[in-house]
C-alpha positions in Angstrom: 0.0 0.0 0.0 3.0 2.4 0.4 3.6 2.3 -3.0 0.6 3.6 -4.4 0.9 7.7 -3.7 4.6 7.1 -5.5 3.2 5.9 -8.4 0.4 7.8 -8.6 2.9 10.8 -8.2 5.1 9.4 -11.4 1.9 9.1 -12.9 0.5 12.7 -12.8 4.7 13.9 -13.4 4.6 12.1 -16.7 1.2 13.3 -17.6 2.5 16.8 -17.1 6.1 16.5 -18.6 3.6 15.2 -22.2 1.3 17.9 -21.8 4.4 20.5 -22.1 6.0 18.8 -24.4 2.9 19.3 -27.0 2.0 22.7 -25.8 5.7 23.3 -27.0 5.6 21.4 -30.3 1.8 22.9 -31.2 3.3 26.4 -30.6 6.2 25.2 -32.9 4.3 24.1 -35.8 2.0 26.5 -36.0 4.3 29.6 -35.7 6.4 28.2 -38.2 5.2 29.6 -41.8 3.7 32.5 -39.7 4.7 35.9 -40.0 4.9 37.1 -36.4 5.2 40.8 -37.5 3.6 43.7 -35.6 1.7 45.8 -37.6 2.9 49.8 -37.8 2.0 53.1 -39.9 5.1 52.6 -42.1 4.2 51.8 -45.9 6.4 48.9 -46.7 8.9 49.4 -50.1 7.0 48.9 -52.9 3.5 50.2 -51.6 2.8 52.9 -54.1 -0.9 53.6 -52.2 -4.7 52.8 -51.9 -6.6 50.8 -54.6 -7.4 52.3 -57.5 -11.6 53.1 -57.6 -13.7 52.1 -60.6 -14.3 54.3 -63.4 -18.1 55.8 -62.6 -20.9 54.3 -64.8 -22.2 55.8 -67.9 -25.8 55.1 -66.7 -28.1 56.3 -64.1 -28.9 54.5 -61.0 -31.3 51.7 -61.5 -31.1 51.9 -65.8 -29.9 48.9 -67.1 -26.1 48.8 -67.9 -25.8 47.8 -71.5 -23.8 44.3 -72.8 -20.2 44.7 -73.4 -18.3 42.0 -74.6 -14.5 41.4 -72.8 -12.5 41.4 -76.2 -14.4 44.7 -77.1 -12.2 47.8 -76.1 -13.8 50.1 -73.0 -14.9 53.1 -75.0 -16.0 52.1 -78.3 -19.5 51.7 -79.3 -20.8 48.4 -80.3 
């Protein structure tokens, strides 16, 4: 009977020595392809500004916009 606390003991020490070992190796793998960067107001090189915005319709709002096909240039006239 006096060697049941001791191996309940090893028991709950090898439970916990797993348990850290895959908390460690799940924080691992998933910060591994992760960029950990902080974001910041500074543009990085390359960043030449905001989205360009749509050119405005030709139509009013609610009137149907007419067919154009994709090969057809923007402003010519079918």
């Amino acid at each position: 009977m006096n060697n049941q606390p001791s191996s309940h003991r090893t028991a709950i020490i090898i439970f916990a020595v797993a348990l850290a070992v895959a908390i460690v190796v799940a924080f691992v793998t998933t910060l591994h392809d992760i960029d950990t960067r902080v974001a910041d107001n500074t543009t990085p090189p390359g960043t030449v500004g905001l989205a360009k915005p749509h050119q405005p319709l030709d139509v009013s709002p609610g009137q149907a916009i007419p067919y154009q096909s994709p090969h057809t240039p923007a402003g010519s006239a079918r």
